[in-house]
C-alpha positions as CSV (number, residue, x, y, z in Angstrom):
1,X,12.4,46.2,-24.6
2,X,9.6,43.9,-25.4
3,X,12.0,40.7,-24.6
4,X,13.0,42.1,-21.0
5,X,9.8,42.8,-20.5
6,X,8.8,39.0,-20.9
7,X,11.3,38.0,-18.6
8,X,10.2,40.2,-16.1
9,X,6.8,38.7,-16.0
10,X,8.1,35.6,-16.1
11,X,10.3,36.2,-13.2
12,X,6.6,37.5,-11.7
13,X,4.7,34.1,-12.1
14,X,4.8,31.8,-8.6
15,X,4.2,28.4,-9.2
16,X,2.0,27.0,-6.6
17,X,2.2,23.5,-5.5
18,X,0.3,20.9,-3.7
19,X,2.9,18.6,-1.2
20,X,2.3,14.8,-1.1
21,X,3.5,12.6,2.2
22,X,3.8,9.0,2.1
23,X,4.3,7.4,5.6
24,X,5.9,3.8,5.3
25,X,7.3,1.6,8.1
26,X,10.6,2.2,7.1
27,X,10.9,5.9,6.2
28,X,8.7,9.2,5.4
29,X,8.5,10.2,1.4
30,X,7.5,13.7,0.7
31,X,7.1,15.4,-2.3
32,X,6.2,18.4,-4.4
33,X,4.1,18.5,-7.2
34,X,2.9,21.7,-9.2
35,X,-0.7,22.4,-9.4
36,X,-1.1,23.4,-12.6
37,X,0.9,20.4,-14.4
38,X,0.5,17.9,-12.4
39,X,4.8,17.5,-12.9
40,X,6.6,16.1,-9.9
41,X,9.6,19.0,-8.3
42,X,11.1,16.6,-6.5
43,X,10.7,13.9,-3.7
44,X,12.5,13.2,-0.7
45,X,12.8,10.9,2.2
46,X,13.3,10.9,5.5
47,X,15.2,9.6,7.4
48,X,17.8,8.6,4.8
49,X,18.4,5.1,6.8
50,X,15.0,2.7,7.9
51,X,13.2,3.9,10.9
52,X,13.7,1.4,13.5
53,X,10.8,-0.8,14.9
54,X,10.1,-2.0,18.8
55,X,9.3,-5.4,19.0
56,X,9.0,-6.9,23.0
57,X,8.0,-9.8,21.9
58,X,8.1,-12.4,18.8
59,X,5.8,-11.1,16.4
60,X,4.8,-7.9,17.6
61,X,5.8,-4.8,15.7
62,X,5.3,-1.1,17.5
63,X,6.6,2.4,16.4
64,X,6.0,5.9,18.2
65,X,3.9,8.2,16.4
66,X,5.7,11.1,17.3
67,X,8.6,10.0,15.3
68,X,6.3,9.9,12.4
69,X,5.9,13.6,12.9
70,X,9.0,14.3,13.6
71,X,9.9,12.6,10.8
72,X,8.0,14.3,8.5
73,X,8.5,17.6,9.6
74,X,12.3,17.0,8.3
75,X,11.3,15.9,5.0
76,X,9.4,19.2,4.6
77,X,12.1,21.3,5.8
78,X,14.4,19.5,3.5
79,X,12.1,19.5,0.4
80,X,11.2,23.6,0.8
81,X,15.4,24.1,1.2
82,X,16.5,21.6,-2.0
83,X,14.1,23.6,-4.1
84,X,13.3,27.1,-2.7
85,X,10.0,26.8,-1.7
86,X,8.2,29.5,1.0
87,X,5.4,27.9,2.6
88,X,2.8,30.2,1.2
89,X,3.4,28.4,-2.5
90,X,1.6,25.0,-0.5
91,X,-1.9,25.3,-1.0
92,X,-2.8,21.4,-0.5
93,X,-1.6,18.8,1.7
94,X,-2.4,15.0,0.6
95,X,-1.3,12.1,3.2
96,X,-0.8,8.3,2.5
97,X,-0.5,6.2,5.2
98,X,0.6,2.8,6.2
99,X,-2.7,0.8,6.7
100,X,-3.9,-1.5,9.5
101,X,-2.0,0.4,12.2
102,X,-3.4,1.8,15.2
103,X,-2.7,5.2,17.4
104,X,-4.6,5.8,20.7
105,X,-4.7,9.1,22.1
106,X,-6.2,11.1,25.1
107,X,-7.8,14.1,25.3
108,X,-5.2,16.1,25.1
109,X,-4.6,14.3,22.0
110,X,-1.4,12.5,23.0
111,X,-0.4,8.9,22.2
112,X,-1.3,6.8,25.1
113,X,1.3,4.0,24.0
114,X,3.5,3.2,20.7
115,X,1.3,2.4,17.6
116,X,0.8,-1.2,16.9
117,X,2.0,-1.5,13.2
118,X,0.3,-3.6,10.1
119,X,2.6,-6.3,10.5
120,X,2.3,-6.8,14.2
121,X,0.6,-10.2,14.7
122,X,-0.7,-10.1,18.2
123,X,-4.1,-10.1,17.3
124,X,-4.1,-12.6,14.8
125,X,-6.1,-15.0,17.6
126,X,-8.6,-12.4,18.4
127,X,-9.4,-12.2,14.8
128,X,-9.7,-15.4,14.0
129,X,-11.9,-16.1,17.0
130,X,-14.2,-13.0,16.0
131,X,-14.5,-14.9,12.9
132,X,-15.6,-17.8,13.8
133,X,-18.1,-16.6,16.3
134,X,-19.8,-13.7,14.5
135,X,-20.0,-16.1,11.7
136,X,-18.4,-16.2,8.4
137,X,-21.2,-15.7,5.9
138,X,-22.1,-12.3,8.2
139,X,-18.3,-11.3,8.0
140,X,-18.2,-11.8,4.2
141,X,-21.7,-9.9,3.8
142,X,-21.1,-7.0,6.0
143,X,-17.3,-6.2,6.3
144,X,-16.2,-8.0,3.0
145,X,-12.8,-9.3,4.8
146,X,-12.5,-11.7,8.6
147,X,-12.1,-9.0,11.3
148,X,-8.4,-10.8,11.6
149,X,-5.4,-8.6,12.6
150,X,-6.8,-5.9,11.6
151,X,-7.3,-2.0,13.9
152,X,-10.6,-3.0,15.1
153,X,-8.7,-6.8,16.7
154,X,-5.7,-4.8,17.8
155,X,-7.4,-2.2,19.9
156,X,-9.5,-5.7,21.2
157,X,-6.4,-6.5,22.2
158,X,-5.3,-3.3,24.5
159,X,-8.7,-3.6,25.8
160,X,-7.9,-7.1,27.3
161,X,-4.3,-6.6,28.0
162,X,-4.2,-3.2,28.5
163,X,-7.0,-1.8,30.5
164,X,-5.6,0.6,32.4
165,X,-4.6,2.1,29.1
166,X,-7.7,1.4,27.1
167,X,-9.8,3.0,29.8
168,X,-8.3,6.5,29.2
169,X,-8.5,6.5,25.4
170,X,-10.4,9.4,24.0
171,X,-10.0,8.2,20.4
172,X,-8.6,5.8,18.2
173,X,-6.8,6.4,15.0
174,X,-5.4,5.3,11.6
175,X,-1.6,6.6,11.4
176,X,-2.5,9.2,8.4
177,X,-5.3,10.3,10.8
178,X,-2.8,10.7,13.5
179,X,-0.5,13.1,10.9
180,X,-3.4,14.9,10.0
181,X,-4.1,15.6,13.6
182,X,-0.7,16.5,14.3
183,X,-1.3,19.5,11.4
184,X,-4.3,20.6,12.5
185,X,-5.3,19.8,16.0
186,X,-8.5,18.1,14.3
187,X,-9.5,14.5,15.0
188,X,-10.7,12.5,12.0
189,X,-11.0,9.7,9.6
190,X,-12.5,8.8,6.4
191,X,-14.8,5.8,5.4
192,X,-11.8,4.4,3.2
193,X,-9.7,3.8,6.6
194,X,-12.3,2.6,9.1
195,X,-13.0,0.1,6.2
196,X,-9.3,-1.2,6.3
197,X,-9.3,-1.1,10.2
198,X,-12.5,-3.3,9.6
199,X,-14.8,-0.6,11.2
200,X,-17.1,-0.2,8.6
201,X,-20.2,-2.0,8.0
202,X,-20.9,-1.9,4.0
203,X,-24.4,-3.7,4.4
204,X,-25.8,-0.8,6.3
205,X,-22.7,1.6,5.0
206,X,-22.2,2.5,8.5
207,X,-19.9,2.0,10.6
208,X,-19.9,-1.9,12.2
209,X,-22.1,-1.5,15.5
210,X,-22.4,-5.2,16.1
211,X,-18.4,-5.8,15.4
212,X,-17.5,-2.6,18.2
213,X,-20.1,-4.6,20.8
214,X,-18.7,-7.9,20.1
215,X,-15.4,-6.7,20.9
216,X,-16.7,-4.5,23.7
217,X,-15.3,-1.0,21.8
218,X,-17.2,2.1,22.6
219,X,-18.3,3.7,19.5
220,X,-17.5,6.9,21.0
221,X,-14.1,5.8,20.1
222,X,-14.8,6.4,16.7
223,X,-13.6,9.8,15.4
224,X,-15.4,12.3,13.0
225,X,-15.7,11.0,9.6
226,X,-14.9,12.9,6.5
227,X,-14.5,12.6,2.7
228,X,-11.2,11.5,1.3
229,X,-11.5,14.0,-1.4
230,X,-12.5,17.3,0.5
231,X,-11.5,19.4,3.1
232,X,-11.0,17.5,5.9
233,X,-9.0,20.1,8.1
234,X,-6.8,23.0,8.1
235,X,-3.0,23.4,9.5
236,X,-3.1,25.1,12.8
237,X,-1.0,27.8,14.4
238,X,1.0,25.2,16.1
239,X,1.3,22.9,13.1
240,X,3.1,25.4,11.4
241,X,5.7,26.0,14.0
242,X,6.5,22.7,13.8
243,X,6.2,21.7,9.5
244,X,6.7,24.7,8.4
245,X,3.5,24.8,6.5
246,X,1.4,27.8,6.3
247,X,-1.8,27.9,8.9
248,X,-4.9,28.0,7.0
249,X,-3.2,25.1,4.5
250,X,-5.9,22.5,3.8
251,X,-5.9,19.1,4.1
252,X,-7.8,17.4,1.1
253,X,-6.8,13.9,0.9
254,X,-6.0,11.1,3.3
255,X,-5.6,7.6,2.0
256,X,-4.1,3.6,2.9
257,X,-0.7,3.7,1.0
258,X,-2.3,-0.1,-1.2
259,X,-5.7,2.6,-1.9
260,X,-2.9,5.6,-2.8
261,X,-0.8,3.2,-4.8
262,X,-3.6,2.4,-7.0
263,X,-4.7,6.1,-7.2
264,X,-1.3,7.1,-8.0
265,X,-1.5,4.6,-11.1
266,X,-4.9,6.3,-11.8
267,X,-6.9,2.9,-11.1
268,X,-10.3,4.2,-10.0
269,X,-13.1,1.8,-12.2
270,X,-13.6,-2.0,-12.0
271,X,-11.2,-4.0,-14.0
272,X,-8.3,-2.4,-13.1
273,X,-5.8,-3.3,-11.6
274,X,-2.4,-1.9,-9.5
275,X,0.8,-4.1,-8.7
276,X,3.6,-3.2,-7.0
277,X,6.4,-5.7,-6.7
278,X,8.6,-4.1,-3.3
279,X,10.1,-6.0,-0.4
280,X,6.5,-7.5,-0.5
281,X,4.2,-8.0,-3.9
282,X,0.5,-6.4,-3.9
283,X,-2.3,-6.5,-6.7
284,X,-5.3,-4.4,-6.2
285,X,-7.8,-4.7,-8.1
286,X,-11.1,-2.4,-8.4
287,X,-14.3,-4.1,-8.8
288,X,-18.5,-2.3,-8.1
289,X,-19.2,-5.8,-6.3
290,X,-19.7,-6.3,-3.0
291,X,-19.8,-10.2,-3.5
292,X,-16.9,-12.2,-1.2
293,X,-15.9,-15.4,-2.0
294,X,-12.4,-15.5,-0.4
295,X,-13.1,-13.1,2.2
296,X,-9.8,-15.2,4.8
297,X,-7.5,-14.5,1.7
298,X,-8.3,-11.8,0.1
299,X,-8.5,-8.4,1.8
300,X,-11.4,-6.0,0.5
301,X,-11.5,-2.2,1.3
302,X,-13.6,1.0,0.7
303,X,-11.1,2.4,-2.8
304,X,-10.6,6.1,-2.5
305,X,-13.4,6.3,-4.7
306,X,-16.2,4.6,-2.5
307,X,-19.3,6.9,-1.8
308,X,-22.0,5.5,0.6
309,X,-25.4,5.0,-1.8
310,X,-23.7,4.6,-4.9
311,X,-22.3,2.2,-6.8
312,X,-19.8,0.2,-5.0
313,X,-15.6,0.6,-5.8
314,X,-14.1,-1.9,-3.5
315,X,-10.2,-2.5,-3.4
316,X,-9.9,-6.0,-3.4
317,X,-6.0,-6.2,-2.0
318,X,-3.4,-9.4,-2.6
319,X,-0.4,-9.6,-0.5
320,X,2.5,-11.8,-1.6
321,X,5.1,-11.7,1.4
322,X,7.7,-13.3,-0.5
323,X,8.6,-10.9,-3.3
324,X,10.9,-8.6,-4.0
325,X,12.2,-9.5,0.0
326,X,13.3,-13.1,-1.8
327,X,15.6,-11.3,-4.7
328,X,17.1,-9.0,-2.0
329,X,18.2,-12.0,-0.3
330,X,19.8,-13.5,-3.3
331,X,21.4,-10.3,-3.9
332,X,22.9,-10.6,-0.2
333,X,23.8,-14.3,-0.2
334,X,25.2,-14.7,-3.8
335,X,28.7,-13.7,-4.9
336,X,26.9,-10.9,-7.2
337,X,27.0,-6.8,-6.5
338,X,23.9,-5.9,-8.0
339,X,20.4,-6.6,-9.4
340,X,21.4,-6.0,-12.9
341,X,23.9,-8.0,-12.6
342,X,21.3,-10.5,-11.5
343,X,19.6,-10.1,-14.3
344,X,22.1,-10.3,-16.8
345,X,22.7,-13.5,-15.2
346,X,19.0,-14.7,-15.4
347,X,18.7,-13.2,-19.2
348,X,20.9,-15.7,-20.4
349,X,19.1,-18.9,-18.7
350,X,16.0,-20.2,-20.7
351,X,12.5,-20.0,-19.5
352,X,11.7,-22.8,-16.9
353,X,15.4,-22.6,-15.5
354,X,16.4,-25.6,-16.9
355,X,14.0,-27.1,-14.4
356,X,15.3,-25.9,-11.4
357,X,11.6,-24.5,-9.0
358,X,12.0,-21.6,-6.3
359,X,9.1,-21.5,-4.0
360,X,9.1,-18.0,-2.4
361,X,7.2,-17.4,0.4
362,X,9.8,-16.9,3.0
363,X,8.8,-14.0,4.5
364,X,6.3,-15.6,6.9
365,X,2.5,-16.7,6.5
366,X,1.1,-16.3,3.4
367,X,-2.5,-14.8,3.9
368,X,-3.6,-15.9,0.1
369,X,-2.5,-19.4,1.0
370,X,-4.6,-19.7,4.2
371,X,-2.1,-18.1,6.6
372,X,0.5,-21.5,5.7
373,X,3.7,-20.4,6.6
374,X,5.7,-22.5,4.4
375,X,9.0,-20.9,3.6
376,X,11.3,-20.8,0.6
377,X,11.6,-24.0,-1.1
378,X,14.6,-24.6,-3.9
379,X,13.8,-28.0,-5.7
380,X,15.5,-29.8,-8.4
381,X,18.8,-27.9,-8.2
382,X,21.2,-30.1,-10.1
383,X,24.5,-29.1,-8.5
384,X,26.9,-30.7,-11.8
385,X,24.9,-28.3,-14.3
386,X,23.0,-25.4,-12.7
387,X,25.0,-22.5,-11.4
388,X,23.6,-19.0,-9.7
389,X,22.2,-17.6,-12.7
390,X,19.3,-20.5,-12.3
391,X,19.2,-19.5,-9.2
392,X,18.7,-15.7,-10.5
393,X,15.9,-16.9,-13.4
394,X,14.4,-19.5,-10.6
395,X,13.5,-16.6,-8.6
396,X,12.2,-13.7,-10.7
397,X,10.3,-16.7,-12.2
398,X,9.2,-18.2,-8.8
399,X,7.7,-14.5,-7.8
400,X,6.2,-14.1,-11.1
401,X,4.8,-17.5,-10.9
402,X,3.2,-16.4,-7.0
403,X,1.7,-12.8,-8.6
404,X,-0.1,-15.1,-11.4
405,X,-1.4,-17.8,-9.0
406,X,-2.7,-14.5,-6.7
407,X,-4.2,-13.1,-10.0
408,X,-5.8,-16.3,-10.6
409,X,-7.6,-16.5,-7.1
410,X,-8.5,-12.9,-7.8
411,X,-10.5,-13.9,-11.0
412,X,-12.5,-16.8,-8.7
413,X,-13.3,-13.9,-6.8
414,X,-15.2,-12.2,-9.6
415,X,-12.2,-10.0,-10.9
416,X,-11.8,-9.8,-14.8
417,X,-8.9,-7.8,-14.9
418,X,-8.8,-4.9,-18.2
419,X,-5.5,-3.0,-17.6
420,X,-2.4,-3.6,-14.9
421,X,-0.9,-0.6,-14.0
422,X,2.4,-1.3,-11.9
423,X,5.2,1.4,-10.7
424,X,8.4,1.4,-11.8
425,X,10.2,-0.5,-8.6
426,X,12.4,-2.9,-8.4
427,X,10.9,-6.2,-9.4
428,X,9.4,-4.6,-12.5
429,X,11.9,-3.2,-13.5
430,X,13.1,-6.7,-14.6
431,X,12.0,-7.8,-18.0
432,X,12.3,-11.5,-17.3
433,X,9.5,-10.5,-14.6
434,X,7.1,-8.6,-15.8
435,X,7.0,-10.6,-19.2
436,X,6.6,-13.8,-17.3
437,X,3.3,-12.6,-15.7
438,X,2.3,-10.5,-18.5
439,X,2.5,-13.6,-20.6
440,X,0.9,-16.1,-18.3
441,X,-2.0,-13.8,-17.7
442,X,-2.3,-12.8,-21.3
443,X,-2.5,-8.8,-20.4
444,X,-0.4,-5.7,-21.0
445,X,1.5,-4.4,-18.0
446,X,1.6,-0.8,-18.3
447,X,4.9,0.7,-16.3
448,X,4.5,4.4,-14.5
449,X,7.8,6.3,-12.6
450,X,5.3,7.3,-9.6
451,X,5.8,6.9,-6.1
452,X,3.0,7.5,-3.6
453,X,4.1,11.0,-2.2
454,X,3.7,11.9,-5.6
455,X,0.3,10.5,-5.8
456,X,-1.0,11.5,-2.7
457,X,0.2,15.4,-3.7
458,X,-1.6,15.2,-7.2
459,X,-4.8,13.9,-5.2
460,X,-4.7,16.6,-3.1
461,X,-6.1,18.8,-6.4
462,X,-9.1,15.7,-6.7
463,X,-11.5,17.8,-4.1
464,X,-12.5,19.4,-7.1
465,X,-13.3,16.1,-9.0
466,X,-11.6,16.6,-12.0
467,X,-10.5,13.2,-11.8
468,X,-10.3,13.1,-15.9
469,X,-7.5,16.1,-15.8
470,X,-6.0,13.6,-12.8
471,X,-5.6,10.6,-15.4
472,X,-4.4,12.5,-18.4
473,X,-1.7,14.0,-15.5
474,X,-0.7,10.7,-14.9
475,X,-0.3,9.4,-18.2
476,X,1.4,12.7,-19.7
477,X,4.0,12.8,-16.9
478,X,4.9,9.3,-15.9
479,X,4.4,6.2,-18.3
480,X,7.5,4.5,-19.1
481,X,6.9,1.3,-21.1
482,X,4.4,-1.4,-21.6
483,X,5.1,-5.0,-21.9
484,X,2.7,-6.6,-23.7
485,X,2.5,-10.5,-23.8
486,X,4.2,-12.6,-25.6
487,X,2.5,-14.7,-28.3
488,X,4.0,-17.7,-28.1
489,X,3.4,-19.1,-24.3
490,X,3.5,-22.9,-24.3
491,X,6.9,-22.6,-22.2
492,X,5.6,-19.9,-19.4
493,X,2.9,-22.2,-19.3
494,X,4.8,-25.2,-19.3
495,X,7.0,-23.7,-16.4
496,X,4.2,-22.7,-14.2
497,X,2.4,-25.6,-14.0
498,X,5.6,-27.7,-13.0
499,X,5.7,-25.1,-10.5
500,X,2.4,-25.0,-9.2
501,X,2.4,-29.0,-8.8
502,X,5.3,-28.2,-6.5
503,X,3.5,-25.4,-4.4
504,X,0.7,-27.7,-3.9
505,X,2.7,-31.1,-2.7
506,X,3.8,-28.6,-0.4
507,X,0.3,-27.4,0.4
508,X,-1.0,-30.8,1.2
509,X,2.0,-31.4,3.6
510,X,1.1,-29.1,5.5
């Protein structure tokens, strides 16, 4: 009697959970994560194939917010079916977003146009001109980053090419502020995004009056602003029709996906540090200083963390275009069927590549090299004695090589990095890779199996600010491995500095 009776309760208990949505440029990730664990149900991602991208011209990059939503309201649906979930067990929603976008939306709270995507460089002019004319030392002091293509140089750019469109915009948005809407009917944003939109002014932690009348923006423009650890809205009648989610549901979280990356790898203090090696390579690193040295290369941001009056934690964020983008086309272009393959190949070259040098930026300008577009560059292939596998070594070794010389202009920016966190993708995934920069920058590279959905669902629980129970969660339920460097370095240092003195005969070509 006593054992049924344990099953029965058992069979009694409902697991609650909090759901976590990460919205990319190329698909929506959602996931499930229980509340009091901390464990990941599941994640999923919509749709299957890459959302598509409008581009009119050269350059530019638009998608329509509505598909977002669309988007994601699939992804739930799917989630709640693969694992029997009723939307009363959701009791927190947390969104990460892709940064730098921009949504403009009337009063009735619909798009005016498509969104004009992070990577769309129309504005790049406007930016730079900005720059220049507000002055560089004021840029540095007050927005920590040139006003660039950012949000704020973007919606510049409707204004003066647009107007008939800019006139009847009610409010400009981030795209996870456009999501959150779309739940709630409420119009908001946090510190952490007007900071990446370069809105916010952290001199006078406010938001950048004399940037909105350079540009002409009406700060009415400016939506509500909220914590990103709080509750920042609830879902609405009609965002439950459409998600599927409960009304009443709080929104707690709202983050950049670079910001939610690093969360998700629980980097919160100065000194650490978050890489991720995708289609593109990022290191973000958390410092308390509000000091800018390399304010056109390196991007600096409000971390999820940042509280006006207190002590500074600024996300100082390094792009490497060419990363994981550069393998993928070596798998493509190669007579090879997969990355492991790749990297059996690669595992069996020595370090250096018998000399042969793969510069990889070949996915456009490179912002920590001054905006230089220089493309990849294969040099001192010997075509009697090297064979694909140097090709292989040459380019996890080449991308390493580009991570470390980012890390490097990091440190000239005051970062003295303590721990690297870095998920589980595909670059890191290769040992040849992560021991090359863990070596080279004589620091362990911790390995977690996160994703951001999953981070952005587990921050959902952070409105409570238990962010010690939030670490612990992470390193209980995701670490994988650590590659610690490797004593003996004269070769790794041998082979980057043979490939540096390439990069810069390149460099001074240019």
């Amino acid at each position: 009697m006593l054992c049924s009776y344990q099953t029965d309760i058992k069979k009694l208990i409902i697991i609650m959970y909090h759901l976590g949505l990460d919205l990319g440029s190329s698909s929506i990730k959602a996931a499930l994560v229980e509340i009091a664990t901390g464990k990941s149900l599941g994640v999923v991602q919509e749709p299957e194939e890459e959302m598509g991208m409008f581009a009119k011209k050269n350059g530019w990059a638009e998608q329509k917010p509505d598909d977002w939503w669309k988007h994601i309201c699939k992804a739930i649906t799917r989630l709640k079916q693969q694992h029997n979930i009723s939307r009363t067990q959701i009791k927190g929603i947390g969104i990460s977003y892709q940064m730098h976008g921009l949504v403009i939306v009337d009063k009735e709270g619909n798009p005016l146009r498509k969104s004009i995507i992070w990577c769309d460089s129309r504005a790049v002019e406007i930016g730079n001109k900005a720059f220049e004319t507000i002055g560089e030392e004021t840029c540095a002091s007050n927005l920590l980053n040139s006003p660039a293509n950012f949000t704020a140089s973007k919606l510049k750019w409707i204004k003066d090419n647009e107007p008939e469109i800019y006139k009847n915009i009610y409010k400009f948005m981030l795209p996870g502020d456009y999501v959150a809407y779309k739940f709630s009917n409420s119009i908001n944003t946090t510190i952490s995004g007007l900071s990446e939109g370069i809105f916010w002014d952290f001199k006078k932690d406010s938001v950048a009056d004399f940037l909105l009348e350079h540009y002409g923006i009406d700060k009415a423009l400016v939506p509500e602003i909220v914590d990103t650890f709080g509750l920042q809205a609830v879902v609405d009648e009609k965002g439950e029709a459409a998600s599927g989610i409960a009304a009443g549901t709080p929104i707690y979280y709202r983050a950049g996906d670079q910001p939610n990356n690093a969360l998700s790898l629980n980097v919160f203090n100065p000194g650490e540090v978050a890489a991720t090696g995708g289609t593109s390579g990022v290191v973000y690193a958390v410092t308390d200083s509000l000091s800018v040295k390399e304010s056109a290369r390196v991007n600096n941001f409000a971390h999820v963390n940042y509280i006006k009056g207190a002590d500074a934690r600024i996300g100082k964020l390094l792009c490497v275009n060419g990363a994981g983008i550069q393998y993928r086309w070596l798998l493509n272009n190669l007579a090879v069927s997969s990355y492991e393959e790749m990297n059996n190949l690669a595992s069996e070259i020595p370090v250096g590549s018998d000399g042969v040098c793969l510069i990889p930026f070949g996915n456009g300008a490179e912002r920590m090299l001054n905006n230089k577009e220089i493309g990849t560059r294969i040099v001192n292939l010997n075509l009697n004695n090297h064979h694909k596998g140097h090709m292989c070594r040459a380019a996890l070794e080449g991308i390493a090589f580009s991570f470390v010389y980012g890390i490097e202009l990091l440190k000239s920016d005051g970062i003295q990095a303590k721990v690297i966190r870095a998920g589980n993708d595909n670059l890191f995934r290769s040992e040849i890779f992560a021991n090359t920069v863990a070596t080279l920058i004589g620091q362990e590279i911790e390995i977690y199996n996160t994703t951001g959905a999953i981070g952005a669902a587990r921050a959902a629980g952070l409105h409570k600010g238990d962010f010690e129970s939030f670490g612990k969660s992470i390193m209980d339920n995701d670490h994988v491995m650590t590659f610690m460097p490797f004593k003996d370095k004269e070769a790794y240092l041998k082979a980057y500095q043979n490939w540096k003195i390439e990069l810069e005969l390149i460099l001074n070509k240019e």
